[in-house]
C-alpha distance (Angstrom), angle and dihedral (degrees) to the residues before:
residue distance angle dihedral
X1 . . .
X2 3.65 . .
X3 4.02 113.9 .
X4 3.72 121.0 -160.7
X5 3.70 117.0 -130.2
X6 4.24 128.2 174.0
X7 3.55 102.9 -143.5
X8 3.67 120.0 167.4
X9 4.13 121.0 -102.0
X10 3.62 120.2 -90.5
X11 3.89 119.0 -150.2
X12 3.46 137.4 -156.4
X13 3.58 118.8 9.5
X14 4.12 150.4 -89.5
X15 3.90 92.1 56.1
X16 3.56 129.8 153.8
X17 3.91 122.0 -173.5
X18 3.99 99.0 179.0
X19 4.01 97.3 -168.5
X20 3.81 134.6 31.6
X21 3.57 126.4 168.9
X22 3.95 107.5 -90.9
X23 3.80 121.2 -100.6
X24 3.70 124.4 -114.9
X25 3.85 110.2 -90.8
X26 4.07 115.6 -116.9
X27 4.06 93.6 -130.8
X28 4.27 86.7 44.1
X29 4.16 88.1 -114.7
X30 4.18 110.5 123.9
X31 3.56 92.4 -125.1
X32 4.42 95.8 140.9
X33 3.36 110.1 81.5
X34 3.86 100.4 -172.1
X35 3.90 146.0 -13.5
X36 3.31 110.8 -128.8
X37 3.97 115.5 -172.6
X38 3.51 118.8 -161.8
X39 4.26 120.8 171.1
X40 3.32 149.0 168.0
X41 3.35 94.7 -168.9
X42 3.95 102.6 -31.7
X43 3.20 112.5 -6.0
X44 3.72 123.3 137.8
X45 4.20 141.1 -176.7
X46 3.57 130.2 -170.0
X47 4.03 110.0 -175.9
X48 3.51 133.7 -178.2
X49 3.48 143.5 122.9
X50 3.50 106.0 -65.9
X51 3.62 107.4 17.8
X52 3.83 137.9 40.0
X53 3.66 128.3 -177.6
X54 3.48 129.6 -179.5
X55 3.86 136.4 174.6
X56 3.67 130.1 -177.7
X57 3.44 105.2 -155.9
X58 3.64 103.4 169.3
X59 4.27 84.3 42.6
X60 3.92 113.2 97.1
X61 3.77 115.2 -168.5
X62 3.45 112.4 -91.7
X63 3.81 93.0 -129.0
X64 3.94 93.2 59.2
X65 4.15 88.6 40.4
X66 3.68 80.3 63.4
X67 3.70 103.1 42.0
X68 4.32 84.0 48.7
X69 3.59 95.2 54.2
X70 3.33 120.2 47.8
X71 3.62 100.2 141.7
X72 3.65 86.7 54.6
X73 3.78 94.0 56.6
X74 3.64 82.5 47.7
X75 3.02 108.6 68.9
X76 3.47 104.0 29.3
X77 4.09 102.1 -94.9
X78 4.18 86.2 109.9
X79 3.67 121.7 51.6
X80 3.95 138.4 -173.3
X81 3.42 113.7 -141.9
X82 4.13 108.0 -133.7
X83 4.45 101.3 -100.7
X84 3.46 97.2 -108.6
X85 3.28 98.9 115.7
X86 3.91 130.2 98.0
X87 3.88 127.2 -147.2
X88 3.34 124.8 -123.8
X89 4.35 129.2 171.8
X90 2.89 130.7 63.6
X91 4.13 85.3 -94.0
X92 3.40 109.3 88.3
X93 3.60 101.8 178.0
X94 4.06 124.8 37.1
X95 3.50 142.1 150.3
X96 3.95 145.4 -175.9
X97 3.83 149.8 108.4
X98 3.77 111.9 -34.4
X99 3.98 126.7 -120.8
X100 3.57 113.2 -158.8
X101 3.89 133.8 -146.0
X102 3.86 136.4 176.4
X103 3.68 123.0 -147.7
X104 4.05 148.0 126.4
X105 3.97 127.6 -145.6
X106 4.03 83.2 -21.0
X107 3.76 130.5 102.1
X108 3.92 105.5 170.6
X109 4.36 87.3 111.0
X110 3.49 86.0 54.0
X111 3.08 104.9 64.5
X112 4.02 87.4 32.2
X113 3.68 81.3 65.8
X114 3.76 112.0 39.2
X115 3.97 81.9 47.4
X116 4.34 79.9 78.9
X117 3.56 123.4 78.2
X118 3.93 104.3 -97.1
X119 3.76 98.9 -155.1
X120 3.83 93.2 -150.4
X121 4.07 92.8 -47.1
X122 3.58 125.1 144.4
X123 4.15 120.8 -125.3
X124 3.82 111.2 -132.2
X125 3.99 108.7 -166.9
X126 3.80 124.4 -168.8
X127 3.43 100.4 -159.6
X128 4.40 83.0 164.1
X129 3.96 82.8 -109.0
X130 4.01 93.2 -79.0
X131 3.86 107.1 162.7
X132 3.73 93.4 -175.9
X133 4.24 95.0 99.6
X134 3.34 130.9 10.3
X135 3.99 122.9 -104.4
X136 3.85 101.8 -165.2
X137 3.97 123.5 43.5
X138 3.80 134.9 -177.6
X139 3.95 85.7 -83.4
X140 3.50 106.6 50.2
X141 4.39 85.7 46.0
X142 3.95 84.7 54.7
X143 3.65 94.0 48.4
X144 3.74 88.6 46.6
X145 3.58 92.7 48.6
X146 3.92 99.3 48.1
X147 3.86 82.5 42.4
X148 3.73 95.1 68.4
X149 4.09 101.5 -112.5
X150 3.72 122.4 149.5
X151 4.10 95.7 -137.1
X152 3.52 143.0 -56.2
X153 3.53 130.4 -117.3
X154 4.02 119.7 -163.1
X155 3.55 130.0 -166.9
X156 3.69 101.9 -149.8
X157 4.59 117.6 32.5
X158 3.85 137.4 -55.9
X159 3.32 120.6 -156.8
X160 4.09 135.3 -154.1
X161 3.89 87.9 72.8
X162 3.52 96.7 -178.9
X163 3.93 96.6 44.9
X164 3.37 88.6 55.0
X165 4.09 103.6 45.0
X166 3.86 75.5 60.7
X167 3.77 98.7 61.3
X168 3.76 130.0 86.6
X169 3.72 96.1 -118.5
X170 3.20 145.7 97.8
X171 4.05 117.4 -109.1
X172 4.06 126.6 168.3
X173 4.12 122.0 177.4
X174 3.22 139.9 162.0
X175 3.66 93.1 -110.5
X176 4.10 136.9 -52.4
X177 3.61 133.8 -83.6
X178 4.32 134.6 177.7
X179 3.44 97.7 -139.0
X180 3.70 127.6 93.8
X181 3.50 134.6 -115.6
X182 4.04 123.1 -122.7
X183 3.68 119.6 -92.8
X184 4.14 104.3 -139.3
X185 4.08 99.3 112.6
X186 3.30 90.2 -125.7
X187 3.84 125.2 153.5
X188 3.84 143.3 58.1
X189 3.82 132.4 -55.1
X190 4.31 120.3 -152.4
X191 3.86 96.3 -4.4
X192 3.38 125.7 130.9
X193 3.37 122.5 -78.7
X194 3.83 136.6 -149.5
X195 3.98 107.2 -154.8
X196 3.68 103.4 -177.9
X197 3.66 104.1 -28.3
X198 4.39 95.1 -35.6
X199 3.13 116.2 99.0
X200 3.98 109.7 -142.9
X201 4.08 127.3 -169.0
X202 3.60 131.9 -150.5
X203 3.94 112.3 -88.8
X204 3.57 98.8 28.8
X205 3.78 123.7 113.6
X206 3.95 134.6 -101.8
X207 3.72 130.3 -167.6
X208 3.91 129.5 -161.2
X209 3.76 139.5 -176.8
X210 3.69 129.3 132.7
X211 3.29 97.0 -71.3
X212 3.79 103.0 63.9
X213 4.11 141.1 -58.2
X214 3.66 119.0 -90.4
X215 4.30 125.6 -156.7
X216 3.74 117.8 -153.0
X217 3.84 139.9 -179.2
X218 3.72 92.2 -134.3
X219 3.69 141.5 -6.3
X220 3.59 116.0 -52.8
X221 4.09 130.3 -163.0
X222 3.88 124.9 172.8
């Protein structure tokens, strides 16, 4: 179900408008809640009960990024992340500028993080690919979502799968696992990062969809 709705233009980019007034439902029953509009660039969310719509506007599918840029892949400005990741949210597909953190078995930054307006960014943890706790829960994903961030992607496990397919964010792992991670704040904040075998800074860009993630120098469009 696809519902029509004239909402005025936003411009520019990295804006987050956290409550609209709801729009009429197509069978006359008050079952949306809220819009909530998050964008970098374009980018826009309505989420309720019964219905969620989402359209990435500025997003291009990582697939055609690839096939546009060869040059870019080239020479090393485009990267593919190795596919070992698994998706998780109910956003499948999600882009913007990356955030980086540092840290093993220990998710105090996280949260330190996520607890700052994300303005459409995307959390990239190096959690040195342990799978023995998870680093993300259904919290910390709800926090990130009200909070305005693209996605996170986490080299090591989350955990509170279901929770978090429910959520309209974007979150990749390397798998999922019960236990919980320590709780000493240790780690590293905007350092470089090597998730699986690319190394990825703080202000560059990363691309998801189902097909694969995608790490680039700058901005891209087809």
């Amino acid at each position: 179900m696809l519902l029509a709705l004239n909402l005025e233009a936003v411009s520019g980019s990295n804006c987050l408008i956290s409550s609209l007034p709801p729009p009429p439902s197509p069978n006359g029953r008050k079952n949306i809640k809220k819009l909530r509009w998050v964008c970098d660039g374009f980018v826009f969310r309505i989420a309720g009960p019964s219905l969620l719509f989402r359209e990435m506007a500025s997003s291009s599918a990582t697939a055609e990024l690839c096939d546009a840029n060869p040059t870019l892949l080239s020479e090393g400005e485009l990267r593919v992340l190795a596919p070992i990741f698994q998706t998780y949210g109910r956003c499948r597909a999600f882009s913007g500028p990356v955030v980086t953190l540092k840290v093993f078995e220990d998710n105090v930054l996280v949260r330190e993080i996520l607890e700052n307006p994300g303005d459409g960014k995307v959390l990239v943890v190096d959690g040195g690919g342990s799978r023995r706790c998870a680093l993300v829960g259904g919290n910390l994903a709800l926090l990130a979502q009200n909070m305005g961030w693209a996605g996170i992607l986490v080299s090591g496990c989350i955990r509170d799968v279901d929770e978090i397919s429910g959520l309209d964010i974007g979150v990749t792992a390397l798998g999922s696992n019960p236990l919980k991670s320590n709780k000493k704040g240790l780690g590293e904040k905007h350092v470089p990062v090597d998730i699986g075998g690319t190394m990825i800074h703080e202000g560059e860009w990363l691309y998801a969809d189902r097909d694969g993630i995608l790490i680039s120098k700058s901005e891209l469009s087809v």
